[in-house]
C-alpha positions, 0 to 999 in steps of 0.5 A: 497747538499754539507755539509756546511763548515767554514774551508776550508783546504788542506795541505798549504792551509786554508780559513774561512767562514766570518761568520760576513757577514752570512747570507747575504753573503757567502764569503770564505778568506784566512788565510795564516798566525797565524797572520791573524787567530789571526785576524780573531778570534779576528773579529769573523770572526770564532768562537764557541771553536772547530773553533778557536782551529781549525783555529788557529792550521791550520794557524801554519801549513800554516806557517810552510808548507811555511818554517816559523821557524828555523833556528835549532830544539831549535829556530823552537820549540820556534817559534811553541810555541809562536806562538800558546801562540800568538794565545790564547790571541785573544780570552782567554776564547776558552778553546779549543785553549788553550788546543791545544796549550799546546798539540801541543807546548809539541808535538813538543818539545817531537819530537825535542828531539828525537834522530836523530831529524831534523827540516823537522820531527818537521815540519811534527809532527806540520802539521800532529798534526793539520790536525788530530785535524780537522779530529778527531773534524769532527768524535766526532761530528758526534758521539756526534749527533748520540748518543744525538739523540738516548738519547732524542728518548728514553727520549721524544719519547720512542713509536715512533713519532717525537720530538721537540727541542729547541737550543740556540746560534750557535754549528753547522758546523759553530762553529767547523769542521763541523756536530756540536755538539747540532746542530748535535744532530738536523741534526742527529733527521732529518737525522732519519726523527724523528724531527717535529721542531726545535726552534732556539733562536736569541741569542744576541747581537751577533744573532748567532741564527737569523744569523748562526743557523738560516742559517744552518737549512735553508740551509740543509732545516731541519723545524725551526722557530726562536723565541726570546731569553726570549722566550724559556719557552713559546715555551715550554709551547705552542709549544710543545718542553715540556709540561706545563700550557697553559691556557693563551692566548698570543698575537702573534706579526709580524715576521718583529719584529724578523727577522729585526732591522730598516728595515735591515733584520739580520735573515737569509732569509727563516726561520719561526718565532713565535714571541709571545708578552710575556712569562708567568712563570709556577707558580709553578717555583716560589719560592720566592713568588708574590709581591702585594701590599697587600703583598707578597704570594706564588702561592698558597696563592695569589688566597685565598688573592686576593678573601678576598681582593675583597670580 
């Protein structure tokens, strides 16, 4: 099976994954421009930081590949800069553009003041600049998997055996160059046939989780279950992610709940889901005391005061 991808890229040529349409549909469009990446990150067409840094640099290279910018060295590298000053503002809080685009805004002054600079050089060191961000972006993920992979074996499974991890929101392929970065930790535990689960949250109110994690675990068929966003300490509690009190009996809820809203189905087709009516907090993480309305106790001192009270 091919490697999932968001971007789509090859020297004048860029498409996005619409990850609006996930899971649902799988449909790639072109980004031919700074202005539609501007649109389309500002969609959520692509997102999670490293896609956009990724997308939006990508598209300037598009541009410039076509002949956009110039006429002159001074008049090429204003137009690089605002442009990338341009992309930024679609979504401002991505640190990753904009750190991209003060790296990149700075490597091209630095190659118009070269002796001997042409604009076809600056055009290149843009182009080169952004086609290497994707390569580099695929690498350290694949890094970042293997090496966090090998720290939670040695943490949770030092004798052998497999793990079972919790990942909430969407840090796959789909949120950068491709592999992920949490999800790479994921993908590199199954690679390793050292993963007996991975629960996914549903994250809202955008479903990254139930839309996005959710497919990507499908599609590459590493075992998930999808469980609710306020459900993550029962999963720990109950379903092996960590150990915990597991005395009280909790109602288990349909599936249907979860995975659709007014009958429509928004998590992706094929994933489990482990739907539990509540969550209980471990008495032992509360610090502030139990409210009653004989008073307020701590953990410890609620039974003593509850059996006075009942005696």
């Amino acid at each position: 099976m091919p490697p999932l991808e968001a971007i789509r890229y090859s020297r004048g040529s860029l498409q996005i994954l619409d990850q609006l349409l996930l899971p649902q549909q799988r449909r790639y469009e072109g980004v031919g421009s700074v202005r539609q990446a501007w649109e389309a990150i500002r969609a959520m067409k692509v997102r999670g930081a490293p896609a956009i840094a990724l997308v939006g640099c990508l598209s300037l290279a598009v541009e410039l590949q076509a002949g956009a910018g110039g006429p002159g060295l001074a008049a090429l590298v204003a137009f690089v800069r605002d442009a990338l000053s341009f992309l930024v503002t679609a979504r401002p809080t991505a640190v990753n553009m904009a750190r991209a685009a003060r790296d990149l805004a700075d490597a091209a002054a630095r190659e118009a003041e070269r002796e001997g600079a042409t604009e076809e050089a600056v055009r290149e060191r843009v182009i080169c600049y952004a086609e290497d961000m994707l390569e580099k972006d695929l690498k350290d993920n694949r890094s970042i998997g293997d090496l966090g992979a090998q720290h939670l074996l040695e943490r949770a499974a030092p004798k052998g055996g497999k793990v079972t991890v919790l990942t909430h929101c969407n840090t796959g392929a789909l949120a950068t160059a491709g592999y992920g970065t949490a999800l790479g930790v994921i993908r590199s535990l199954h690679n390793l046939g050292r993963l007996e689960l991975a629960f996914c949250t549903e994250t809202r109110p955008y479903n990254q989780g139930a839309r996005l994690t959710a497919f990507e675990l499908v599609y590459e068929q590493i075992p998930a279950t999808l469980i609710a966003d306020s459900m993550a300490a029962a999963a720990m509690a109950h379903r092996g992610v960590s150990e915990s009190g597991q005395q009280i009996i909790i109602e288990e809820r349909p599936g249907q709940e979860l995975t659709d809203v007014n009958g429509v189905r928004i998590a992706a087709p094929g994933i489990g889901v482990w739907n539990p009516a509540f969550d209980v907090t471990p008495h032992d993480l509360i610090t502030g005391g139990i409210i009653t309305e004989l008073g307020v106790f701590a953990p410890k001192e609620l039974r003593a005061a509850l059996s006075t009270t009942i005696s």
